[in-house]
N, C-alpha and C positions, 0 to 999 in steps of 0.2 A: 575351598573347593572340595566335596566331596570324593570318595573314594572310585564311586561311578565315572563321575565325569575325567577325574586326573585319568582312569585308565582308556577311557574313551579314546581322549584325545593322545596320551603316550601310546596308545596299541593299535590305531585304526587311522593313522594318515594314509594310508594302501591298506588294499587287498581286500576293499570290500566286498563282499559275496553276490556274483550273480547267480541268485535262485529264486526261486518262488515266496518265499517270506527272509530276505537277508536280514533285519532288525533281529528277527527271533535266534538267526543263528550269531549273530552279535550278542546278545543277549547270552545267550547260553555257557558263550566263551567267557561270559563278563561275571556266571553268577549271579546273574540278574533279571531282569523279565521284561521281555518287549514292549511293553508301557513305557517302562522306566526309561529304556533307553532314547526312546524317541522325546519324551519328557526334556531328560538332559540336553540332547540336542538343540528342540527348542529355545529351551533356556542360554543355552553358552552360545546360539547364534544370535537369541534375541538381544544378551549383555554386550555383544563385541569378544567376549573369548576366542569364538571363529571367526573367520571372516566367509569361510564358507562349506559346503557340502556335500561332496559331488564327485565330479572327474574335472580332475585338473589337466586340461589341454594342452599341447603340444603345436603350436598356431601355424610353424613352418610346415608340419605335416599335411596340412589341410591347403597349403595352398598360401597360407596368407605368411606375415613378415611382423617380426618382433624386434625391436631396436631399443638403446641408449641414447638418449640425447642431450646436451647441455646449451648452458646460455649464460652471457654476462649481466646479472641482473642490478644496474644504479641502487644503491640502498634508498635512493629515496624515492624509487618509483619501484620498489619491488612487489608489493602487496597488488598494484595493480600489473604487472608481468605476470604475478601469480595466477590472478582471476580471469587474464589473457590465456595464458596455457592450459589451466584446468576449464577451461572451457570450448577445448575440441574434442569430440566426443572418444579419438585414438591415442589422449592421455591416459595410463593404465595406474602409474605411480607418479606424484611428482613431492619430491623432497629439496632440502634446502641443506647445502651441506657447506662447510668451513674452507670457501678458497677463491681465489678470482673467478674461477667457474663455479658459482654457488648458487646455482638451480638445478637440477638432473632429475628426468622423465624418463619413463618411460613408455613408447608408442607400440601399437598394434594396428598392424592394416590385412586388410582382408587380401591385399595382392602385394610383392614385391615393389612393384609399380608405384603403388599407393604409399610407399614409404615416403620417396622423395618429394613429389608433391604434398604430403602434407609436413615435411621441415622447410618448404618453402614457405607456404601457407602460415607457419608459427610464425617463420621471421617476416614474414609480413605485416602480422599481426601485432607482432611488439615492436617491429621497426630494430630489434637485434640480428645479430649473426646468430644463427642456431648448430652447430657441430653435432653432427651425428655420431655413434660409435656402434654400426651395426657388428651383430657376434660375427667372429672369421672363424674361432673353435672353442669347442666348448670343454672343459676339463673338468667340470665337476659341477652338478646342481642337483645332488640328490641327497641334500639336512633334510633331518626331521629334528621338532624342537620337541623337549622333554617338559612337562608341568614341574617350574621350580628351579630346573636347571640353569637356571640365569641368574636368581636369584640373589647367590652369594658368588663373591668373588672366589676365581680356584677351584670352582666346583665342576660337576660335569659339563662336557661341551655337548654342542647338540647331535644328534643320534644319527650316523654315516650310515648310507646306505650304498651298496657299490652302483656307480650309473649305468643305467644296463647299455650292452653297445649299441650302437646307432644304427638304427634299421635300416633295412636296402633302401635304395631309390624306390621311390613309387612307378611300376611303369602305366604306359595308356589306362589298361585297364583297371590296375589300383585306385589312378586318379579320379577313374571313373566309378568306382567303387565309392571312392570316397564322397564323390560329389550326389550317390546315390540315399549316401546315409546323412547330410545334410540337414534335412529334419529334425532327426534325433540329433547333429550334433547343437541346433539352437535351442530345443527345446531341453537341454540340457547343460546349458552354458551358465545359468543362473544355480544350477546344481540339481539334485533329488529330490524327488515329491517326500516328505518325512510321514508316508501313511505305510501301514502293516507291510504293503504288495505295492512299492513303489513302482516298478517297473509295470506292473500292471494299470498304472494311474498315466504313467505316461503312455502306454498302449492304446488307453481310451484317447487321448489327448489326438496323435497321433493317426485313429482310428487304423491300429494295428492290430499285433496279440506282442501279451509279454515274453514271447519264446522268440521273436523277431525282433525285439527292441533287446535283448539279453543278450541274441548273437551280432548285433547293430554294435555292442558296445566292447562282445570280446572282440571283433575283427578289427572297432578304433586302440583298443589295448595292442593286439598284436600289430597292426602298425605304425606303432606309438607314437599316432595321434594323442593321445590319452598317456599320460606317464604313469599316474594310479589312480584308482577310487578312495575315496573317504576322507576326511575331516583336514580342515586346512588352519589351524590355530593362528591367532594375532600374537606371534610372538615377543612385543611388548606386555600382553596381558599377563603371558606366561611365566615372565622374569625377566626377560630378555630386553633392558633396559635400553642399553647402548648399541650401537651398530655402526661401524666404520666400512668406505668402499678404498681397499688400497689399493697404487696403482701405482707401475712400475715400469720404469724403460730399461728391456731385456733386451742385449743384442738379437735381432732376428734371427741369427744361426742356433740360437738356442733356446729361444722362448718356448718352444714344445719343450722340451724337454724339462724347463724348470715350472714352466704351467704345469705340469701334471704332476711334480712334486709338491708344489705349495696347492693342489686341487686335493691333493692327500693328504695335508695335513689335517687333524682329526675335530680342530675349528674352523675349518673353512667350509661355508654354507655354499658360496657358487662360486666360480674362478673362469676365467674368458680373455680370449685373447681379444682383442679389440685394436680398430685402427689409430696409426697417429694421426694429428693434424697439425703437423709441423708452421709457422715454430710456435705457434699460442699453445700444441700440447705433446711432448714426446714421450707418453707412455701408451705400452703397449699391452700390458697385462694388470688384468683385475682380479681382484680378489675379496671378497667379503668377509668380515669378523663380525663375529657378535658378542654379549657378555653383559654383566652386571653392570657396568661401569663406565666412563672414555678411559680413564687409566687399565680397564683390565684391555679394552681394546685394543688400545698403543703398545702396553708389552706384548699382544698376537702379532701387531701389525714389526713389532720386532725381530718379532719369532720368524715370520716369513721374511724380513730381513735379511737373515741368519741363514 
């Protein structure tokens, strides 16, 4: 990877510029020239480097419901479970991980409502039990991954950023606010037009102006709908080989308090407190690791042992 693109992606996960030519002022910071940079772009979303470009949304904000979910999947009918789940259209991620519970998705619905109906709808569909684990609190989901950082075992962990606090409730008229900027948040849910005056491209789109589609997206930043602007790396691509979710049954008298230390620890990409489903699952807090390796993972998943 060149020097362009590793700073790209290490410098511009947030805070990309709302102004009238934001590339050129990327550019600028970069030592480099508005061509290039959108060039780069191109290319590291065309490769898989990123997976995307844009504003990375905040879904509870807007109204709608973000969940965990698992499933017992037969190893000999798993590939078709698979091709069962990944084909509703409120699967966002779905992985395969090492345990009696060895499927975990994750949904997005446009209402609370719409949660439960569709883990009904899955367990229908595969004829499984489906367990939900909607977030109760959140302690930490603000990694940024570093180009390389994954790479070697021991080396940097990914780049902490403090999570900013959690904005007020929305009242009537925010929600109506929000539901006013609806447009621009679909026409932007795929990410940024990659031309000189993107916001102007979506303006036409929109048949707005770009000073109205600019303040459309500082008002979803300020009420963080929108967590940041800019680049969103596949941190497999990056280095980031392995990825472990651990999880842990903390007496409830204390799970804040130990969730927000292991949300602190300086490896830990997301941390959430989550319900049990007694007695198939008695853990109550999660935690993410990442790293070169399963062994660099297992000594983190140690670490927050410890």
């Amino acid at each position: 990877m060149n020097e362009l693109s590793r700073r790209l992606i290490d410098e511009w996960q947030g805070g990309f510029p709302l102004c009238e030519q934001p590339f050129a002022v990327v550019a600028g910071r970069l030592d480099s020239s508005e061509d290039a940079v959108l060039q780069a772009l191109r290319e590291l979303l065309a490769d898989g480097t990123l997976t995307r470009f844009g504003p990375l949304y905040q879904i509870e904000r807007l109204g709608g419901a973000f969940s965990l979910a698992a499933l017992q999947a037969p190893e000999a009918d798993f590939e078709r479970i698979t091709h069962i789940v990944n084909g509703f259209p409120e699967v966002a991620h779905n992985y395969r991980r090492n345990h009696v519970f060895n499927m975990w998705f994750v949904l997005a619905t446009e209402t609370p409502a719409g949660m439960n109906d569709t883990v009904e709808r899955i367990a229908a569909a595969t004829g499984l039990p489906v367990f939900n684990f909607p977030k109760e609190r959140e302690y930490f989901i603000e990694a940024r991954f570093a180009v390389g950082a994954g790479r070697v075992e021991g080396s940097a962990p990914p780049v902490k950023h403090p999570s900013p606090p959690a904005p007020l409730p929305l009242t009537g008229e925010g929600r109506v606010a929000m539901q006013a900027l609806k447009p621009l948040i679909l026409a932007t849910q795929a990410g940024l037009p990659l031309t000189p005056q993107p916001y102007h491209a979506l303006a036409a789109q929109l048949n707005s102006d770009a000073e109205t589609v600019m303040a459309g997206l500082q008002a979803l930043l300020d009420a963080g709908a929108i967590r940041r602007i800019g680049v969103v790396p596949n941190h497999y691509r990056i280095g980031y080989a392995a990825n472990g979710m651990t999880v842990w049954d903390v007496a409830d008298e204390v799970v804040d308090k130990l969730g927000e230390r292991v949300g602190a620890l300086e490896f830990v990409t997301h941390c959430y407190r989550r319900p049990r489903h007694l007695p198939d699952w008695p853990y109550n807090l999660f935690a993410m690791a990442h790293g070169a390796s399963r062994d660099e993972v297992a000594a983190k998943a140690d670490r927050i042992a410890e």
